[in-house]
N, C-alpha and C positions, 0 to 999 in steps of 0.2 A: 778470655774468650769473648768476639764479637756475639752481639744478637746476630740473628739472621736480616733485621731488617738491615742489621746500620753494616753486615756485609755485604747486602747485597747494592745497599746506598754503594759502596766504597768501590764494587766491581763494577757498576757504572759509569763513575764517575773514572776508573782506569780505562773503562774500554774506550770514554770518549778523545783519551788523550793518543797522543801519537805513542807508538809500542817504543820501551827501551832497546838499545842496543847492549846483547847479553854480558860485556864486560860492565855494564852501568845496573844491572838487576840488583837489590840487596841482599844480604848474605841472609838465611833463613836464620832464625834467633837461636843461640847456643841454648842446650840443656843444663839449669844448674841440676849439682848435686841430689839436690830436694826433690825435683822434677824429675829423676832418674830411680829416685827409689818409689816417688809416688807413682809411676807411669802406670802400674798394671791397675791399680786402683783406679785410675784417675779414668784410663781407659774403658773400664766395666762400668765404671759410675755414669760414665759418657753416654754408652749404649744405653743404661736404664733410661736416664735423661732423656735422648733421643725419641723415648717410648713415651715418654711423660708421667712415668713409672720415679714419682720425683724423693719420695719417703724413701724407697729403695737405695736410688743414688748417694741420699744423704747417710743412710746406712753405712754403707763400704767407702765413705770416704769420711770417716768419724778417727780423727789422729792422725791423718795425712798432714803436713810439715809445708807444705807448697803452697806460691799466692796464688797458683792456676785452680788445686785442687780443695786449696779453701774457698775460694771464690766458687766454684761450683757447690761448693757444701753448704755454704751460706745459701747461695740462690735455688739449690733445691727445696730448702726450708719454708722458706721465701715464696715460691711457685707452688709449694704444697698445700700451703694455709690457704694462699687464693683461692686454688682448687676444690679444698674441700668449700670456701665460703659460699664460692660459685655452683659449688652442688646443691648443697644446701638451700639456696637460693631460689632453684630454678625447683626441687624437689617440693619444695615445702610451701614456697610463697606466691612465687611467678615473677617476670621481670620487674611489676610495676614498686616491688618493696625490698629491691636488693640493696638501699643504704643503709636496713637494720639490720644487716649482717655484717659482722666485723671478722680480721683477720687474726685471728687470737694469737699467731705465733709473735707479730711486728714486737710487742715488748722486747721479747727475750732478745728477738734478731738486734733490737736498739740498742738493750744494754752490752752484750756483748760485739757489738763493731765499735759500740761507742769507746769499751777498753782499746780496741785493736787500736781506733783511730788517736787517742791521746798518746799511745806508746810507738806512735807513728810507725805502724806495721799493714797497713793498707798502701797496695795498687789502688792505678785508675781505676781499674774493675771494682776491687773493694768500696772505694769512695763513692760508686757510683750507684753500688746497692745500700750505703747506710744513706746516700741521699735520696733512693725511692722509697726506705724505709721510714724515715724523719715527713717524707711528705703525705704517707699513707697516715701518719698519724696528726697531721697536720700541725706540724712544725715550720714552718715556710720557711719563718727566716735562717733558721739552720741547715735547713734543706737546700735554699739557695748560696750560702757561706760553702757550703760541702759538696758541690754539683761545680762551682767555679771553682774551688780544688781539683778535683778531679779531671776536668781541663784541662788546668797547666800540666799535672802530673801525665794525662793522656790525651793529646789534645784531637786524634784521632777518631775516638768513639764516640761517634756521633750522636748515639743516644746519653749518654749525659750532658749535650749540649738541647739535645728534645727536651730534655726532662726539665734543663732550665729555662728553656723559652716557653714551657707553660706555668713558669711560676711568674713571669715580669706581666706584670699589669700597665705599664706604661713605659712611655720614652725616658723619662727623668731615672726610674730606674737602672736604665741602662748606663746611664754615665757613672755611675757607683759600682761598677761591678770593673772589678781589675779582671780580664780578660788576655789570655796568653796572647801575644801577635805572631798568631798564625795565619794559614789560608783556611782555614777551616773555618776561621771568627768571620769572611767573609759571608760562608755558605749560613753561619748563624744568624750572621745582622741582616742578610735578606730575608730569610725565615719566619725573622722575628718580626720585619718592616712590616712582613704581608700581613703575618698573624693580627698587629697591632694596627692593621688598615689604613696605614703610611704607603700606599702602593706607590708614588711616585717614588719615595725611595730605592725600595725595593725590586722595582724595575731598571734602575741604575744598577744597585749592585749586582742584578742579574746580567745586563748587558755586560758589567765591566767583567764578570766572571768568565762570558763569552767571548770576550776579547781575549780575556788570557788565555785563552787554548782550549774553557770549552764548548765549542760552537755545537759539537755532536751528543750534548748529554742531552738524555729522555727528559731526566730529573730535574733540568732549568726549564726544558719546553714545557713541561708540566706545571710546575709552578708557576711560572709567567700567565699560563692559561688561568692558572687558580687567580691570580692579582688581579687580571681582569674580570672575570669571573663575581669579585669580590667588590668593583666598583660598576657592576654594573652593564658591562660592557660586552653585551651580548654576543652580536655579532663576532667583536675580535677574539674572544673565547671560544668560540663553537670550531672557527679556523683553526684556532691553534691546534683545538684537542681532535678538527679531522684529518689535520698535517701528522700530530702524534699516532695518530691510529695508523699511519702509511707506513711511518718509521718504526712503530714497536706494536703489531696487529697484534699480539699478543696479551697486551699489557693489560692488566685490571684494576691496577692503583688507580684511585684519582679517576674512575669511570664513574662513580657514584656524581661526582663533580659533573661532568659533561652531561649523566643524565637528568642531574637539577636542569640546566639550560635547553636542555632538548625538551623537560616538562613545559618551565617556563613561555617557549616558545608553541607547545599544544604540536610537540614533531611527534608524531602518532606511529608512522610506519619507523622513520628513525632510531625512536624508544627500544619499539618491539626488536628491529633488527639488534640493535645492543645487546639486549634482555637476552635475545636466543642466542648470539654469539656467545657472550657471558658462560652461558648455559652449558656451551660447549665445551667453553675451556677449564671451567671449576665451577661446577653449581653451590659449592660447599663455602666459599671467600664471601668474607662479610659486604664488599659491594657487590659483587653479583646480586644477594639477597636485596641489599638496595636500591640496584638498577629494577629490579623484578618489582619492586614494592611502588617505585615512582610509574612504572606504567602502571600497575592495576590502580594507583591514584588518581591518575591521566584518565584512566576509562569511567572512573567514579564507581570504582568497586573499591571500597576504602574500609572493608573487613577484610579483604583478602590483602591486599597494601599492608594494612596494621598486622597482617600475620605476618608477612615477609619482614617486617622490620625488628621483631619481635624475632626471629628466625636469627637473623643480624647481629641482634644480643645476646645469645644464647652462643653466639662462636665466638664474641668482643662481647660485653659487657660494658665495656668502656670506649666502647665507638659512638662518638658524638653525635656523626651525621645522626646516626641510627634514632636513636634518642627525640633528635629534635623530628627528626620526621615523622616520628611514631606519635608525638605532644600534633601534630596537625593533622594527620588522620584522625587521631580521636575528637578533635574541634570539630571536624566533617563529619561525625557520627554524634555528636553533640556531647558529648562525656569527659563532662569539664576536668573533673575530679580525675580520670586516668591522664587527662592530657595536662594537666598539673603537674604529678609526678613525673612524666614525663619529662616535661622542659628542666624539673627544679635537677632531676639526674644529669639531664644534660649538661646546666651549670655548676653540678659537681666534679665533673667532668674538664668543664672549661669553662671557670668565669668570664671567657671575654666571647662567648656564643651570643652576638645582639639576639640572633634568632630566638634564643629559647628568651632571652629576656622581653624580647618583643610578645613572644606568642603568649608567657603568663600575663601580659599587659591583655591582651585579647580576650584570655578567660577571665579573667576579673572584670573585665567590661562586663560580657556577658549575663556574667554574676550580678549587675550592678553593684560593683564596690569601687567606686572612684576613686576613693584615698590610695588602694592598691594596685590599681591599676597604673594609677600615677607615678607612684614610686617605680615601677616594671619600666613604664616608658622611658621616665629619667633615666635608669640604669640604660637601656639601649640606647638613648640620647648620648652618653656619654662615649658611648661604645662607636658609634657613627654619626658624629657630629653632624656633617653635610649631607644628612641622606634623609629627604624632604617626606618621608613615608614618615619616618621617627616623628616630627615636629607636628605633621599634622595630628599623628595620634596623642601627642602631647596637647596639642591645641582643643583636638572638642572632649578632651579629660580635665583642663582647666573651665572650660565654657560650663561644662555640666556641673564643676564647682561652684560655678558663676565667679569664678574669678576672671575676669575678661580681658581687663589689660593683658593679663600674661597669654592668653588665648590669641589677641590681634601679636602681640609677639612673636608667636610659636608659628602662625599663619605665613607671616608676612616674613620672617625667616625662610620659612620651607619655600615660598616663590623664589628670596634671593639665591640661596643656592643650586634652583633647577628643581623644579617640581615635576615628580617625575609621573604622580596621576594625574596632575592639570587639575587641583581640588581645591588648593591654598586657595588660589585668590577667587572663586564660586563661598570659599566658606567665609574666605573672612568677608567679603560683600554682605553676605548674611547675617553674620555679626554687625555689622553696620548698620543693617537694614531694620534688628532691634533694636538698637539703641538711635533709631531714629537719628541717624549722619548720614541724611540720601544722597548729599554730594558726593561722599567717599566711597559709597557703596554703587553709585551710578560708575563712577573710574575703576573699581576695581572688574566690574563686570565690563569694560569698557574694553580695559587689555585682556582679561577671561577671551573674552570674542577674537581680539586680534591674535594672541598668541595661539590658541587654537586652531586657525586660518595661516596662521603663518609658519606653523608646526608641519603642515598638509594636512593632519588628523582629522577625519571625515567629523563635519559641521554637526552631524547627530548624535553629537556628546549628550551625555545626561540632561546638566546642567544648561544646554546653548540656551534652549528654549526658553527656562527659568530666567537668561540674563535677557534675553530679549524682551521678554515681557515686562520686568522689570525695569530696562530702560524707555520702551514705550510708554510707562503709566510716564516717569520721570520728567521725561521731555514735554510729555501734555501735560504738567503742571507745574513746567515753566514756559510754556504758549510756548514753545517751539515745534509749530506744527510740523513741518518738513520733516525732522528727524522721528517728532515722535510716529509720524505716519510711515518712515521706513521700518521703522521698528518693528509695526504692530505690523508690515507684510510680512516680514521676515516671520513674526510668531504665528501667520497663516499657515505655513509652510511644517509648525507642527503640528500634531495631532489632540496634546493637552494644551496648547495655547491657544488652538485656531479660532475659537468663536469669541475669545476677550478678544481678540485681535483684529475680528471683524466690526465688535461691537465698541470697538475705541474707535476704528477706521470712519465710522458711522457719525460718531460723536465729534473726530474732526471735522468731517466732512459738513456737519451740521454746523458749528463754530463758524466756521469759512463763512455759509451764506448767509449767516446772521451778521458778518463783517467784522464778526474777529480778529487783528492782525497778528503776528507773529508776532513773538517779542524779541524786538532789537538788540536786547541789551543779553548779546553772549555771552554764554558763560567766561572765564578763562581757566584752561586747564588746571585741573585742581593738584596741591601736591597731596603725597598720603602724611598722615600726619607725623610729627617728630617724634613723638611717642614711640611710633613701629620702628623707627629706623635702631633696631635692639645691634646689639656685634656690630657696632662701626658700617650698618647696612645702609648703602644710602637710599634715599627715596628720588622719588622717578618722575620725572613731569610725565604726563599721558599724554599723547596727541590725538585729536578730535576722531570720531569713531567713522569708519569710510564703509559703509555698507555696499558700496555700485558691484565691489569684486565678491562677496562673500556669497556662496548660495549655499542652501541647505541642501 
């Protein structure tokens, strides 16, 4: 018996293809013996099922002989324990403390698949519930030995291929896994590229999917949206999932996703329209609850937010988005301690969420606890290597260590890879600017200014101001009055710099007629030092700072 997800995956992906010609349909699967005597059972256990009526089910199919109807009987057992844990749960505690409740049936369910599976009497379906069972008890490495069975034996049911792509923590993992060669290992390996934030792969194997015949599934446009989504890539995401809304206006999957970017970008009337469409189509589906929770976050009503995501958990439990969204509403409400639990469910969830690992990095700051902090950041360091938000946070977590080297590292990193809040090279300047390296901290605010300018990004960044002034003291106490006197107009032009600005203009001005001359002896472009150049990064000659085009 398919879930319902990984059939409705499978009818997708049939509608996208061209239809067979009816001598080419395959033959519907003969009934054995076993199947024929179990069928009225198997039938009434179905309906309770259907109800979620699952103790029931498991009742009237207790000595049934069939893999169909032990396979239900098992997974009634199975859906009942969660059930009651999740009642339990929600009755007793509240979402924030659902990892102290356990499923008390998983033993029993272990040891006995565990007979079935050595007397090799398990289906794919079988194999595929002793492999959720081994992982709810966290068994991994068995879990995953018994999820890649299940594969070859069913290479079809694409939820035993989900269940194993949330247990691979890395690429290297993947080369150890004997893997059936099917097309199905394609629809994995891109699944898994994204998940493991390998998108350029994963875009490949998307494309080449769509080359072979499917140009029309929702389910790659979707995904594709997710990979960009996931580097970053705002714009090209927003497209995708307003091209997906033409072709499946219907759909709810993966909205929770669009309305992350539609936050991101502050789309206000966008959200809302979502949120109410949502609303129309099932206000009960756990992204609806989540589209609904990202706008009241958007509006900075972030009790009503943290209710909808909570609302979310309460239908999934085990919905990631939900989890991590609900750990940053509560940072908005200051309640470190909810937003704790929070992320650490998330990561139960999915060890490989930078997000939650990023955001306990955040409450720990808060906390002032560095050491822990540090560690949080490391782990989403690892999770997104090239993603300049990680390093910076790693960078003023080492500084407040005062471990510095590693700080000018972590800085000057996050510029080589694309800084994506323009903060790297402002901080590490700063660092410089204490340990007294004015040279290196004049160039880093040097291209600060250029890259910002040459970005288009309007000149009234934070920090402009801050590098202006700072290269104005610099330049007047190396007598280069010309530059340092553009400098300190440029710092008129702010509102916390204008009167140093005026009052250094003065003090050139005064140098001049007492016959001061400028000093000849130019600097030459400084490099950064060897040190930073961490990951094979190289360093950069600056070129001289050009203030005639820059205005504030």
């Amino acid at each position: 018996m398919l879930s319902r997800y990984s059939y409705c995956r499978a009818s997708e992906l049939a509608f996208a293809l061209d239809p067979l010609p009816l001598n080419e349909l395959p033959p519907a699967p003969a009934l054995t013996e076993e199947d024929a005597r179990d069928l009225d059972a198997y039938t009434l256990a179905k309906s309770y099922f259907d109800l979620k009526e699952y103790d029931r089910a498991a009742y009237f199919l207790r000595g049934c002989k069939s893999q169909k109807a032990y396979f239900l009987y098992m997974y009634s057992r199975y859906l009942s324990g969660e059930k009651k844990k999740d009642d339990e749960t929600v009755d007793s505690l509240g979402p924030l403390e659902k990892g102290q409740v356990k499923n008390e049936v998983l033993r029993e369910l272990r040891v006995e698949l565990s007979k079935k599976h050595k007397a090799r009497e398990l289906d794919g379906f079988g194999l595929y519930l002793y492999g959720v069972v081994l992982r709810k008890l966290d068994l991994v490495k068995e879990a995953i030995d018994v999820f890649v069975e299940a594969t070859h034996v069913l290479p079809l049911h694409w939820g035993a291929w989900l269940e194993l792509c949330n247990l691979i923590t890395d690429k290297e993992m993947l080369k150890f896994l004997s893997l059936p060669d099917t097309w199905m290992k394609e629809f994995f390996l891109a699944h898994i590229y994204t998940e493991l934030q390998l998108i350029e792969e994963a875009l490949q194997k998307y494309q080449s999917l769509i080359d072979a015949g499917f140009s029309k599934s929702t389910y790659i446009i979707s995904q594709i949206a997710v990979a960009y989504h996931n580097i970053r890539d705002i714009d090209k995401a927003l497209s995708i999932f307003n091209e997906l809304r033409k072709q499946d206006p219907y759909r709810i999957e993966n909205m929770d996703t669009f309305s992350n970017l539609l936050y991101v970008r502050g789309m206000k009337p966008e959200l809302s329209y979502l949120a109410h469409n949502l609303c129309e189509i099932d206000k009960y589906r756990v992204e609806t609850c989540c589209v609904i929770g990202n706008y009241y976050s958007l509006r900075s009503q972030h009790e009503k937010a943290a209710l909808y995501f909570q609302r979310a958990l309460k239908l999934n439990p085990r919905y990631l988005g939900a989890w991590t969204l609900m750990g940053h509403e509560y940072m908005e409400m200051k309640n470190t301690s909810a937003a704790i639990q929070a992320y650490r469910h998330a990561i139960e969830v999915n060890k490989r969420d930078y997000r939650a690992w990023y955001g306990l990095g955040q409450t720990y700051e808060i906390l002032k606890m560095p050491f822990y902090c540090l560690y949080y950041y490391r782990r989403a360091h690892q999770l997104r290597p090239n993603d300049s938000r990680m390093l910076v946070a790693l960078g003023e977590c080492y500084e407040k260590l005062n471990q510095l080297v590693e700080a000018k590292k972590c800085y000057w990193r996050a510029y080589a890879v694309g800084d994506v809040e323009k903060m790297a090279l402002v901080k590490l300047a700063k660092l410089h600017e204490q340990l007294n390296e004015s040279e290196q901290a004049a160039q880093c605010y040097i291209k600060y200014i250029q890259d910002i300018h040459s970005c288009g990004e309007i000149v009234e960044h934070l920090e402009v101001s801050t590098a202006f002034r700072y290269l104005a003291q610099y330049y007047f106490k190396c007598k280069l009055w010309d530059e340092a006197s553009a400098c300190a107009q440029k710092c008129c032009a702010f509102n916390d710099t204008r009167e140093e600005g005026k009052a250094l203009l003065r003090q050139i001005l005064q140098l001049r007629n007492q016959g001061e001359t400028s000093s000849t002896e130019i600097a030459t472009p400084f490099l950064l030092p060897s040190s930073l150049s961490a990951n094979n990064t190289p360093t950069r000659r600056v070129s001289p700072l050009n203030l005639s085009n820059i205005t504030p």
